[in-house]
C-alpha positions in Angstrom: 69.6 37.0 -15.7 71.6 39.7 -13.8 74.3 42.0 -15.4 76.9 41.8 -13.7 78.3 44.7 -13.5 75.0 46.8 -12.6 73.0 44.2 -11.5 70.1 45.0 -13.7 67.4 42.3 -14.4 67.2 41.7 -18.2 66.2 39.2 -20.7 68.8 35.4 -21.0 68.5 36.8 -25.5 70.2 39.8 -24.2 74.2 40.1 -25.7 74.6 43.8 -23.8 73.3 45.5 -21.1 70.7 47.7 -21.8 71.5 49.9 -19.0 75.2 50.0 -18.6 76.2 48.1 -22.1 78.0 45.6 -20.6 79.1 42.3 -23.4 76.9 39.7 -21.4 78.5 37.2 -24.0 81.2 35.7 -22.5 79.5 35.8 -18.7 76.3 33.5 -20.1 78.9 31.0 -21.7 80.5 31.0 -18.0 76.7 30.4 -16.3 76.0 27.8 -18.8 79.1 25.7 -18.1 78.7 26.3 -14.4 75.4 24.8 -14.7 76.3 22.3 -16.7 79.0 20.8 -14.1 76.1 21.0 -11.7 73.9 19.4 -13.6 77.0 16.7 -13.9 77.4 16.4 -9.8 73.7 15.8 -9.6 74.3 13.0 -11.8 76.8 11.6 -10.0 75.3 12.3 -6.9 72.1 10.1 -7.7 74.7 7.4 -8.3 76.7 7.7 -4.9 79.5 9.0 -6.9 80.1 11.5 -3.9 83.7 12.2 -4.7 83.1 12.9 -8.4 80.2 15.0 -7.4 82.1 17.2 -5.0 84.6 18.1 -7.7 81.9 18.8 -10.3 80.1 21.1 -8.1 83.5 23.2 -6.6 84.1 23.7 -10.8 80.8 24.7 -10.7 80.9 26.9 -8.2 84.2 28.4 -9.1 82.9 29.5 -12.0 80.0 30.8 -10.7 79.9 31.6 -6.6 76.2 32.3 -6.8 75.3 29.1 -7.9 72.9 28.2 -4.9 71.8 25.6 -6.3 75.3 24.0 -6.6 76.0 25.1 -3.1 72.9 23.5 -1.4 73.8 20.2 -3.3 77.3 20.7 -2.4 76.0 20.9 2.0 74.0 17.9 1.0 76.5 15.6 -0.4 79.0 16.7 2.6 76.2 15.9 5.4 76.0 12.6 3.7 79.9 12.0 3.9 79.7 12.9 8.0 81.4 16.5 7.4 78.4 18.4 9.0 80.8 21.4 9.6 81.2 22.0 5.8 77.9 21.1 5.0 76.7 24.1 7.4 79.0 26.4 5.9 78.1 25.5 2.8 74.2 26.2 3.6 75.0 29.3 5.7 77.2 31.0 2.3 74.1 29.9 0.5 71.5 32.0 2.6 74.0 34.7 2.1 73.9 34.9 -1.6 70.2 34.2 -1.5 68.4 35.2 1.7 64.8 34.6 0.5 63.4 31.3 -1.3 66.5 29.3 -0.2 66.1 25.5 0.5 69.4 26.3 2.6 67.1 27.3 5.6 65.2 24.2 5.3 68.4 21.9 5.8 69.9 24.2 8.6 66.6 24.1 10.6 66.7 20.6 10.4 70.0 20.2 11.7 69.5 22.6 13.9 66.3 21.9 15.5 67.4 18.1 17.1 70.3 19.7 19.5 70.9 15.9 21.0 71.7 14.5 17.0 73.8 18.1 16.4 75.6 17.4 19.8 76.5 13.7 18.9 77.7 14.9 15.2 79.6 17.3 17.4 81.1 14.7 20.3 81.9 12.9 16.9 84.4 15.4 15.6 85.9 15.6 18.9 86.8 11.8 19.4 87.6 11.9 15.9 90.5 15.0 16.9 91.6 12.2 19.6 92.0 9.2 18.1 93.9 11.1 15.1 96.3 12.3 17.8 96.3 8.6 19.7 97.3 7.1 16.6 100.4 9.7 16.0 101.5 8.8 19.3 101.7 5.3 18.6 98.9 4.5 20.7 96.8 2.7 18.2 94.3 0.9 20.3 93.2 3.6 22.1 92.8 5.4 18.5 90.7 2.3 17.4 88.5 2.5 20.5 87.7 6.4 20.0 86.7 5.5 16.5 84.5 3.1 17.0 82.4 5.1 19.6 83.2 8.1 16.5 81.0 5.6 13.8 78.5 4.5 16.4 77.6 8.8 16.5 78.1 9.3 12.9 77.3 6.3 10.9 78.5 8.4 7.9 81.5 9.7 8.6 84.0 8.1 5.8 87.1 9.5 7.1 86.6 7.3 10.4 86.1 4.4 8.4 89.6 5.3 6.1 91.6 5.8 9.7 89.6 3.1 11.3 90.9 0.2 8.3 94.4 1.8 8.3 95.0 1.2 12.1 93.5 -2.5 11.4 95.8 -2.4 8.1 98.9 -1.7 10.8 98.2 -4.1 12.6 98.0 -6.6 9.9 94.0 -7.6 10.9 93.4 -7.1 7.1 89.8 -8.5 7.3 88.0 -6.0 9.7 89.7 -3.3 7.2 88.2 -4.8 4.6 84.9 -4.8 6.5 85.2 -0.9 7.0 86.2 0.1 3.7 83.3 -1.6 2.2 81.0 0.4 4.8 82.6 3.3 3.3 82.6 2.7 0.0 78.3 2.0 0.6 78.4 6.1 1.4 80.7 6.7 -1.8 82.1 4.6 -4.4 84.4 5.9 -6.0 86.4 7.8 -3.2 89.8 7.5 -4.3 90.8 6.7 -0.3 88.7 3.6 -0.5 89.7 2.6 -3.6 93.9 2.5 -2.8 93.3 0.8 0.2 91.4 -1.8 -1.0 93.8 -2.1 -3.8 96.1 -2.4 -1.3 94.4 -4.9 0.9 93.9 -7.3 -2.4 97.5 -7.0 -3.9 98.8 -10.6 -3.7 102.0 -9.3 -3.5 102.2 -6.6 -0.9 103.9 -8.0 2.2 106.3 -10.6 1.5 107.7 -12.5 4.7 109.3 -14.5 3.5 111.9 -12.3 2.0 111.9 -10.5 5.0 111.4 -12.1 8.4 111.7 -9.6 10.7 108.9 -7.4 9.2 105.8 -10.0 11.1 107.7 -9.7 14.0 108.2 -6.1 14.3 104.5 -5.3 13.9 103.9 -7.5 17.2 106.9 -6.6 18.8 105.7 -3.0 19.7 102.6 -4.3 21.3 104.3 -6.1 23.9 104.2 -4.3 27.4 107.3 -3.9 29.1 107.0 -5.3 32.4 109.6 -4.0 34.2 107.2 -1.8 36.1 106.8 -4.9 38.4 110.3 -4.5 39.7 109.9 -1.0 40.8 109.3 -2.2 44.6 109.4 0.5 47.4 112.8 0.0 49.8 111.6 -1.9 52.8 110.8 -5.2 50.5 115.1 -5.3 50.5 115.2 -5.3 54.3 112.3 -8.0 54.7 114.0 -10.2 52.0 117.2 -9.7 53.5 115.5 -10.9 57.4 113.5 -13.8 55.5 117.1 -15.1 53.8 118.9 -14.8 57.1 116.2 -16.6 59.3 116.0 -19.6 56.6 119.8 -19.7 57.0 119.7 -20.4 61.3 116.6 -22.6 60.2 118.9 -24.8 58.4 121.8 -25.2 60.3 119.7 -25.5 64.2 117.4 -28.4 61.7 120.0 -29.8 59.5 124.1 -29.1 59.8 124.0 -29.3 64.1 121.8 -32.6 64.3 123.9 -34.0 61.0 127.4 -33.8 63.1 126.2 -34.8 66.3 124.7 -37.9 64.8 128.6 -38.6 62.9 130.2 -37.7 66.3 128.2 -40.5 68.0 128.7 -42.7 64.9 132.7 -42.1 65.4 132.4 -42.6 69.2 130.6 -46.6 68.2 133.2 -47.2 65.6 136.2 -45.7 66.9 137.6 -48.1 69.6 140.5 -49.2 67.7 142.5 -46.1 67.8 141.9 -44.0 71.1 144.1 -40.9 70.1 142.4 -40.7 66.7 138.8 -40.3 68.2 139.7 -37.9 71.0 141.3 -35.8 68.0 138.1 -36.0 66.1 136.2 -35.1 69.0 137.8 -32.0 69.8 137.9 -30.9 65.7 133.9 -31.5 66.1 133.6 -29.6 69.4 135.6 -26.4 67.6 133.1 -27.2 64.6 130.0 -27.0 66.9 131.3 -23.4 68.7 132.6 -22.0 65.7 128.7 -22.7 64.1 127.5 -21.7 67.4 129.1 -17.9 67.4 128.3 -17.9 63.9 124.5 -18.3 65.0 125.2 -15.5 67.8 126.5 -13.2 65.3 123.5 -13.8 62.9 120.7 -13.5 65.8 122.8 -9.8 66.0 121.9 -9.1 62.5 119.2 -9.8 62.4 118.1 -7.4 65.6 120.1 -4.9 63.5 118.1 -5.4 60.6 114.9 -5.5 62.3 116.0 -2.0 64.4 116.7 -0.5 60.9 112.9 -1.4 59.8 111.6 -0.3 63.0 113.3 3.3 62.5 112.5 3.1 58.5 109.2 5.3 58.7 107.0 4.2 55.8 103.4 4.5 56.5 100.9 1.9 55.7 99.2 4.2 53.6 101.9 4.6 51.4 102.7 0.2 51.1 99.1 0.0 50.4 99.6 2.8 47.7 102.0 0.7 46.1 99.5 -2.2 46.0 97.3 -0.3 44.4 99.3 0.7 41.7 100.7 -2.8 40.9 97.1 -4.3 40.7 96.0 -1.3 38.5 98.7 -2.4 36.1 98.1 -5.9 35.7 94.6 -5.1 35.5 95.6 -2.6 32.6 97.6 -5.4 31.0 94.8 -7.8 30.9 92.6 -5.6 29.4 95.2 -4.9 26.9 95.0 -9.0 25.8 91.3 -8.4 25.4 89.5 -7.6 22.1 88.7 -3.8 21.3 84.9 -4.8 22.0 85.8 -6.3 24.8 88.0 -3.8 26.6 86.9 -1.9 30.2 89.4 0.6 31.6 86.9 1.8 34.3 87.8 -0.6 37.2 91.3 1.2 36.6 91.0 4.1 36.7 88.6 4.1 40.1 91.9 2.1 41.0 93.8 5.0 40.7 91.7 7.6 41.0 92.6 7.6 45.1 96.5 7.3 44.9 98.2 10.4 45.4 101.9 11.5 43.7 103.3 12.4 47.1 102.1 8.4 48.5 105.6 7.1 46.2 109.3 7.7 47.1 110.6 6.2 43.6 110.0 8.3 40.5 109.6 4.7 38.2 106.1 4.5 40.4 105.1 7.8 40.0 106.2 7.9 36.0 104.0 4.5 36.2 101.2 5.9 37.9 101.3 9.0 35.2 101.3 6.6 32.0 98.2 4.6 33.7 96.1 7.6 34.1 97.2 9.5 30.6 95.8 6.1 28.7 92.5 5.2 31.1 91.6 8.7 32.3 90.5 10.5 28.9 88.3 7.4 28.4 86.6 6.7 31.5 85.8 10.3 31.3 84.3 10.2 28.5 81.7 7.0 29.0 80.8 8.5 32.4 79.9 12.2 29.9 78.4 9.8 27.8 75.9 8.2 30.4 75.5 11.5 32.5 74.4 13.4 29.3 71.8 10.3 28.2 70.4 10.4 31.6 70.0 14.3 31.6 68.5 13.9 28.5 65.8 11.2 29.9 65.3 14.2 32.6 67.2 11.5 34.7 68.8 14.8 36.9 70.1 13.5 40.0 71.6 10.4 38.6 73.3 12.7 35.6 74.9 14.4 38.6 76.8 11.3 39.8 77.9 10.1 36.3 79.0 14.0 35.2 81.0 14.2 38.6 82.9 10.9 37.5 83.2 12.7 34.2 84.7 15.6 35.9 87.1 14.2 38.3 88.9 11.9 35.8 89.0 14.8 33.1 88.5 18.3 34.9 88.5 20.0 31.4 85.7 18.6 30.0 83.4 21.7 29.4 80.7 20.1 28.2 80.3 18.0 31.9 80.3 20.8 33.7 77.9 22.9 31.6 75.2 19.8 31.8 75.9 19.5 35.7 75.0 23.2 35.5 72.0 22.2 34.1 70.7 19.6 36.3 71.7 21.5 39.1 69.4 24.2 37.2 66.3 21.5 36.2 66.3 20.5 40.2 66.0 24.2 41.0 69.0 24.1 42.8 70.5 27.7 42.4 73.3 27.6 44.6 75.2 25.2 42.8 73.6 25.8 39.4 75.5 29.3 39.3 78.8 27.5 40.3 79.3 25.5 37.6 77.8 28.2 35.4 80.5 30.6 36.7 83.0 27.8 36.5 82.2 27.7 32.6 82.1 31.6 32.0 85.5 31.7 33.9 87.8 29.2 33.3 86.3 28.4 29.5 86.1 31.7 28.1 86.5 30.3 24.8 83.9 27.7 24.8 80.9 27.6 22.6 78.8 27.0 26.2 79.8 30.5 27.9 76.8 32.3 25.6 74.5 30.1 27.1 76.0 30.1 30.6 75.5 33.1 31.3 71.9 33.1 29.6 71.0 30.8 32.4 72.6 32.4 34.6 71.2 35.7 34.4 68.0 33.9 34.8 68.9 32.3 38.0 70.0 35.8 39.2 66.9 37.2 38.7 
């Protein structure tokens, strides 16, 4: 034992200090009780009581900082819950108390030494940060798609399961929450989180609709896209409407009115002898009938070389109709997909839908608002399966076809650091220089805060020399 006010090495029988004289009393009572609550989490630990461990071991710790032992138990039981953050810190504070003899360096290496299982923890956290912020905007099955890719990279990570069976909870699809929470509760069980919702999920009486109606159809009612995007049509579909309605008009009175009176007219001409006067009156009524319809047909065929001159000088290019097109068949492709089960769902036909169109192709601000929402809830995740695939292949020294998947990566999400630092590097495995030191100087300048620039300009400095 250390005294801790001098530091000097001395017998546990000791009550003073022989050195400095120091009442060692009360400070062995505080190490014993430390280890003691240690000794507790390691209990608890052995059991899967993670929660109840964590809190024995932070008494422990409080009570005595040094306490490596508690600490390096303390990394553990985190890396087991999917925190691999805290568990790092808590090894690196470890080596700091205790720089030699520490099994803190053993755990770190070990981390450390896979980079492709420390980079998945990492792309973890990341889609974790996402889907927390998809489901605050509302946007839960976006969230619920992040979080499955989250637990497919991190098996462990309990606070993916909680959010995971709360968004299913929302949505009242109570039995794949259930499913989650007893994954989680595998990892730890007795974490308080677990336990409420599954108290929740089992209360008989939790949600009663029959008292209140509305609250089923509320829950579906915000799920239902609004499809008034459909309407948003650009101008020149008014003028060709109004052409189509006036040309069915003059079909139906040259096909149906004008043969309908002449045939009365020669029915009144074969049944009219009996009063002379009468038919002559009728047949003069019918001839003003038949040149009144006639003028009227005149004055349409007028309108409708009007019309057609105002489409002529209406310049919209075929481009921009063609634009249009695009955009309505990306969003009733993005409503299908929408119907479709989580599992189920592919946004990447949408996205290289929209990926050509252009703000500056659309006159009406409803299509470019539309064409914004499309590529706000397709483009973050296309981006990230075409990261996804470009970093597998780099890692199966697959170079050239990383290059193609990381370029997808890049054009739908052109702030995705990590694609452009591995299209650095395959530029760099194929000993392509030139373009190598592009992307690495892409990284060093526009991501000066990046956790990449230190190894940027590493291989950078290489290539230079």
């Amino acid at each position: 034992m250390n005294c801790p006010k001098c530091g000097s090495n001395m017998s546990d029988k000791k009550k003073r200090c022989d050195r400095c004289g120091t009442d060692l009393t009360i400070y062995r009572k505080i190490l014993r009780v430390s280890n003691l609550y240690y000794n507790n989490g390691l209990a608890r630990a052995k059991v899967r009581d993670l929660s109840g461990a964590v809190i024995a071991l932070r008494k422990s710790l409080d009570l005595n900082k040094l306490n490596t032992n508690a600490r390096n138990l303390l990394g553990l039981i985190y890396y087991e819950m999917g925190e691999t953050v805290a568990a790092l810190s808590e090894w690196v504070i470890s080596k700091h108390f205790q720089p030699q003899n520490n099994e803190a360096d053993e755990y770190i290496n070990k981390v450390q030494s896979n980079p492709t299982r420390l980079d998945a923890f990492n792309q973890a956290i990341k889609r974790y940060n996402t889907a927390l912020n998809f489901s605050k905007q509302g946007s839960d099955d976006l969230a619920i798609i992040q979080l499955k890719k989250v637990i497919s990279l991190n098996p462990h990570f309990i606070r993916a399961y909680h959010l995971l069976a709360l968004l299913h909870m929302k949505a009242g699809d109570n039995e794949k929450a259930k499913k989650y929470l007893i994954k989680a509760a595998k990892i730890d069980v007795t974490n308080t989180m677990t336990l409420r919702y599954m108290q929740e999920l089992e209360a008989p009486a939790a949600k009663d609709f029959d008292a209140n109606p509305e609250a089923e159809s509320s829950n579906t009612n915000k799920i239902i896209p609004i499809s008034s995007y459909k309407e948003d049509k650009p101008n020149i579909m008014l003028f060709v409407n109004l052409v189509i309605g006036v040309i069915i008009g003059i079909a139906v009175t040259s096909f149906l009115i004008i043969p309908t009176i002449k045939k009365n007219i020669m029915t009144d001409d074969n049944t009219g002898y009996t009063d002379n006067a009468s038919s002559v009156a009728q047949l003069e009524k019918k001839d003003n009938e038949i040149s009144t319809l006639t003028s009227q047909i005149s004055d349409l065929n007028q309108q409708i070389e009007q019309l057609q001159a105002q489409i002529n000088n209406t310049m919209i290019p075929e481009d921009q109709i063609g634009a249009y097109e695009s955009l309505f068949t990306a969003t009733d492709l993005y409503f299908d997909e929408l119907d479709k089960a989580e599992s189920e769902k592919d946004f990447t036909t949408i996205a290289d839908t929209l990926a050509p169109l252009d703000e500056s192709q659309f006159s009406e601000e409803a299509a470019i608002n539309l064409l914004t929402r499309l590529r706000n809830a397709t483009y973050p995740i296309v981006a990230q399966i075409h990261y996804d695939k470009g970093h597998e292949l780099y890692s199966n020294t697959k170079y050239e076809e990383a290059l193609t998947e990381l370029a997808k990566a890049i054009t739908f999400d052109p702030l995705d650091v990590d694609a452009i630092y591995f299209t650095a590097r395959s530029y760099d495995r194929l000993e392509d220089k030139v373009n190598a030191a592009v992307y690495y100087n892409k990284v060093i300048t526009d991501f000066p805060d990046s956790n990449r620039v230190t190894d940027s300009k590493s291989y950078l400095e290489k290539l230079q020399q």
